[in-house]
N, C-alpha and C positions, 0 to 999 in steps of 0.2 A: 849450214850444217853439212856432215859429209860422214861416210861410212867410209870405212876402213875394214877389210877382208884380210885378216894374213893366213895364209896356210903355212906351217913349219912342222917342224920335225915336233913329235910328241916328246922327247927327251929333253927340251930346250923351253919345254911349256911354262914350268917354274923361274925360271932364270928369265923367260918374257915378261911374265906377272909382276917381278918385282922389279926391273926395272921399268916397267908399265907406273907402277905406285909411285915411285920415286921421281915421276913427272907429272903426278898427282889427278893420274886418268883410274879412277876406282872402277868403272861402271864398265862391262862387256859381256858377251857371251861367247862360251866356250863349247866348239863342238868334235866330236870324233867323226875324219870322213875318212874315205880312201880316194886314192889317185894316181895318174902317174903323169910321170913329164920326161924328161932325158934320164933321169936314171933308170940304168941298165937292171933288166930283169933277171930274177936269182931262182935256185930250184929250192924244194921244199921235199921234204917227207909227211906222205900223211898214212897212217896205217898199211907200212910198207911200202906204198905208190909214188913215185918222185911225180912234181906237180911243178909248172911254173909259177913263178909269182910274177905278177905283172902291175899288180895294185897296193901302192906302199900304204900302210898306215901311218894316219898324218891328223892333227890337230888345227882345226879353224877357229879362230878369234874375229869374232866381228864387236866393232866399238862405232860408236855415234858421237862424233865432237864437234866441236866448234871451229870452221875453218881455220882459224890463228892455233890450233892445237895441232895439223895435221903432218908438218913437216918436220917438227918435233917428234910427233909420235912416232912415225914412219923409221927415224934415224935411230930411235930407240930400239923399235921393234932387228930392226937391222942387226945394228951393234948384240943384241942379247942372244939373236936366233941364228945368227950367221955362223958356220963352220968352216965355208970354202969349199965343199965337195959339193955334187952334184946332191938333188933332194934336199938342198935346203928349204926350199917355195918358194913363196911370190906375195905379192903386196899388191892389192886393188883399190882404188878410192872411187868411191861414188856420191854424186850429190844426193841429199835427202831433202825432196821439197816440205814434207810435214814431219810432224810424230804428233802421237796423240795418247793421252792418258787414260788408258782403259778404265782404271779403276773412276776417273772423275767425268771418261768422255769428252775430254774437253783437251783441244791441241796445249802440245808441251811445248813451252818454248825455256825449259829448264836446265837444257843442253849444256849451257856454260856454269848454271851449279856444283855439275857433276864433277869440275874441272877442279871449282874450288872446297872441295868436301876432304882432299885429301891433305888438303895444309892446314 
């Protein structure tokens, strides 16, 4: 098994999702974080006060698959999230020694289910 981490743009969230489904990866979680990387920082307005910005808002996707799913997904996630300008994000993979079924306690090994639930 392996985790997959993408940080992308939050405007690109939906157009990830569904090409996410259409390779039949149903199962992830969605988060709001901020960050920054090369792209170049902007000023703001706050109640009259110019402010830098330094930390873009940005959208994390982590998914849990089965290694034969990951270079697949990876090339999806690309092709859907990719704009070409700086702050597009980044893509992590990590191995996953367990998972475990809270509700029954008892290790998951359901991983490749998840795979096929969407066909």
């Amino acid at each position: 098994m392996k985790k997959v981490e993408a940080i992308i743009r939050p405007e690109k969230l939906t157009e990830t999702i569904k090409g996410l489904k259409n390779i039949g990866i149903t199962g992830f979680t969605v988060s709001q974080v901020v960050g920054r990387g090369k792209q170049k920082s902007s000023k703001g307005v706050y109640r009259g006060q110019n402010y830098k910005v330094t930390l873009r808002p940005k959208v994390k996707l982590e998914i849990v698959l089965s290694d034969f799913m990951v270079e697949q997904t990876i090339k999806k996630i690309i092709d859907s999230a990719q704009t070409g300008e700086d702050g597009d994000g980044k893509i992590y993979v990590y191995p996953v020694l367990e998972a475990y079924n809270i509700r029954t306690g008892k290790a998951d090994e359901s991983i490749d289910e998840l795979v096929n639930e969407g066909e």
